[in-house]
N, C-alpha and C positions, 0 to 999 in steps of 0.2 A: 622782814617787812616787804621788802619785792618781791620772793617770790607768793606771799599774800596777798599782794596787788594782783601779779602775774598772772594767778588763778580767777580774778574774776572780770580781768582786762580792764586794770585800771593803769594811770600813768604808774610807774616804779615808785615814785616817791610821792601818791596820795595817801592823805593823814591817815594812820592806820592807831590804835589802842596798845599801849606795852605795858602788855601786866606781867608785875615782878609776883615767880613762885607759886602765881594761881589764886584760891581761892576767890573768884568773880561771880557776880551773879547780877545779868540782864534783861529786861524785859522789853521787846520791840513792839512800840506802837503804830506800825504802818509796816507792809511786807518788804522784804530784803532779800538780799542775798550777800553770805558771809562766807570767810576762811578763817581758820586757825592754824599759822604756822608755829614754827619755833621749838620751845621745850616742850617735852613729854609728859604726859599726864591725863588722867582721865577729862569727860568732853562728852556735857548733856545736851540735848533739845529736847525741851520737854518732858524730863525723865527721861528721855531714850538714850544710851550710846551712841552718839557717832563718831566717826573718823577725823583724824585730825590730817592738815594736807590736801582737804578734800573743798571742792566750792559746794555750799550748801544752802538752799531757799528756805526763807522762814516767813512765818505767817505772822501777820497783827494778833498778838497778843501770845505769842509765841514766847518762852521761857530760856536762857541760854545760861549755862551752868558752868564752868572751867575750873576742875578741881588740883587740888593742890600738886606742881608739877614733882613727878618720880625721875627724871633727868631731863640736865639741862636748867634752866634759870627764868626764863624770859618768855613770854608766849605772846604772839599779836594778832589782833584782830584787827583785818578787814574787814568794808562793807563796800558795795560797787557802787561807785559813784566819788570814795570817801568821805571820810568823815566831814564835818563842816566846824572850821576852830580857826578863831583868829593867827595870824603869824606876828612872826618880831624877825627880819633880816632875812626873810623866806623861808622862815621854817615854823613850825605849828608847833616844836618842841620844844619843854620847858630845860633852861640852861640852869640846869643844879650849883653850877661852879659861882655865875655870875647870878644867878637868883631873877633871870628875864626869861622871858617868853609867856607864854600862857599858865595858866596854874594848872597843877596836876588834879588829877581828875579826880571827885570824892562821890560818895556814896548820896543818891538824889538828885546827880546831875542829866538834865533831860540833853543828849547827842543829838545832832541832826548831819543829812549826809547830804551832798553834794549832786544829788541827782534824785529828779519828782518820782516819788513811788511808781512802781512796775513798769521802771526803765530796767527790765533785768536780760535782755536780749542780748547775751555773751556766752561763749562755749568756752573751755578751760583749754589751755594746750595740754599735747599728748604728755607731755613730761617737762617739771622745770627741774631745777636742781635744788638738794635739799641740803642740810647742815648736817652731818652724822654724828648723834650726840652720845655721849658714854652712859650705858645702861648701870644701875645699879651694881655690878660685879667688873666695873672696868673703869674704875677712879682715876684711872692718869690718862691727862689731856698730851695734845703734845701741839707745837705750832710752828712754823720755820723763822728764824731773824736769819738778820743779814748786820756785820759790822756795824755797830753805832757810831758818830762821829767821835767822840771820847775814849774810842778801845784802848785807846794807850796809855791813858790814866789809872788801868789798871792792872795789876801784878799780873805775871803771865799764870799762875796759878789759880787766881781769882776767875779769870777768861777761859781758861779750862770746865773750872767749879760752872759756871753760870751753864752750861751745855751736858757737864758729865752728872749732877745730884738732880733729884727731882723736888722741888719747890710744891709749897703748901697755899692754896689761895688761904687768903684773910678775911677772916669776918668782918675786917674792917674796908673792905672794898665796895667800891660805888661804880658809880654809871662816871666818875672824873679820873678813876685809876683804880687797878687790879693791883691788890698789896700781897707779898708774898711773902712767907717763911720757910728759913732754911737756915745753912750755913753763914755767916754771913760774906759777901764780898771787900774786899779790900783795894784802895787805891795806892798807888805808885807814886803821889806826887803829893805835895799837899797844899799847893797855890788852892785860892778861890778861884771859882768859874765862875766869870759873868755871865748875868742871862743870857740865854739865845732863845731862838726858836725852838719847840716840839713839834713833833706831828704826830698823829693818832697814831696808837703801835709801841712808840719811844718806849723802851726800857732803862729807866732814870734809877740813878741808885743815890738816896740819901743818904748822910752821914751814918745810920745804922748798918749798911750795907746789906737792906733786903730790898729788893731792886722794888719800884711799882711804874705799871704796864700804864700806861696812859690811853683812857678810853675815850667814847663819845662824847663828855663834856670835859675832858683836856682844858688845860691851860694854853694859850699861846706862848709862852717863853715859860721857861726854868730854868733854875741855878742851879743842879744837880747836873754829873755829868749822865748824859746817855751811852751805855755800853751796849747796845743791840738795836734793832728797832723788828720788829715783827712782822711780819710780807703781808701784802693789805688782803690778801687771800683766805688769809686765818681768822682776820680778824672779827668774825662769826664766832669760830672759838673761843675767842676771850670772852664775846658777850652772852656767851651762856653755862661757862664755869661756874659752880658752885664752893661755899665756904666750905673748907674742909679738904678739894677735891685736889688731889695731884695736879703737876704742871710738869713738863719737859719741853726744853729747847732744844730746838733741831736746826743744825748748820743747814742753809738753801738759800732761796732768792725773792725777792718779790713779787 
């Protein structure tokens, strides 16, 4: 999402479009200028190929195609000026967890953007920085944690396992938390945990003992204990993992 702002000099955090897996198709009634960052996949104008990463001007009545993504998960679309969408608590995004903010976007819905047509007088920098996502022949992700407050609720074996086997994402994973299979972990204690606090990252392990990664619509407290938390650096990586795709944890820092 920033660096698709980035490219067409907009704030880092104007409304930008997050389509899951692709399959889009738009049509602009007034000219623009737009980005595609994120996952991988093919990306028409018009019929034509273009590049993805790239700032690109579009015409009234111009066609925009974003085909079903081949790596990676998540694709976003900027437009300069951004998008124009009510907020709830300063954000234009819909909260899956709590069912607030704006509604997700459906087929028919007319966008409007933040800035009067052919205000498009912005150059792209020389280079921002991008996400490196795993091509079809490179299924395991990897991401660094650091200690969870709860590490010691669990077997020293278990805290090994969580670092040494490679974890399987879940089909049942959302934009609230990345589920994962494997081995399962095992705790050391067997009190309940009162809630506490999470933060985006948290690696909580429920009663099953398959840890789930807590994403962009997180919970504020949990009662599962946290064994890792995930360095906010990565966390690009978790949001473009695919169902199916290996995972590896990697000892580091945040």
């Amino acid at each position: 999402m920033s660096v698709a702002n980035q490219m067409l000099g907009n704030p880092w955090d104007a409304t930008v479009l997050e389509i899951l897996s692709g399959g889009f198709n738009a049509v602009f009634e007034q000219p623009a200028r737009i980005s595609v960052t994120g996952a991988s996949g093919p990306f028409f104008l018009d019929g034509k190929a273009v590049s993805l990463n790239t700032p690109l001007p579009v015409s009234s009545g111009s066609n925009l195609e974003i085909g079903h993504a081949r790596a990676g998960m998540r694709f976003y679309l900027a437009i300069r000026g951004g998008f124009h969408a009510d907020s709830f608590a300063g954000s234009a995004a819909r909260d899956t967890l709590a069912g607030m903010g704006p509604p997700p976007v459906v087929a028919g819905d007319l966008l409007g953007t933040g800035l009067p047509a052919g205000d498009f007088a912005v150059s792209a920098p020389a280079a921002v920085p991008l996400i490196r996502l795993a091509p079809a022949g490179e299924q395991t992700a990897a991401v660094r944690v650091t200690p969870g407050p709860r590490l010691d609720w669990f077997t020293s074996e278990s805290r090994q396992r969580l670092l040494r086997q490679p974890w399987e994402v879940s089909a049942e994973s959302n934009r609230i938390g990345i589920r994962l299979s494997g081995r399962p972990l095992h705790l050391a204690r067997e009190q309940q945990l009162p809630s506490e606090g999470v933060v985006t990252g948290a690696v909580q392990v429920p009663p099953s003992g398959l840890p789930v990664i807590f994403h962009a619509d997180r919970p504020v407290t949990g009662g599962y204990p946290v064994i890792a938390v995930v360095a906010a650096a990565d966390l690009d990586v978790l949001a473009q993992l695919r169902p199916g795709q290996r995972l590896r944890f990697l000892s580091g820092t945040r």
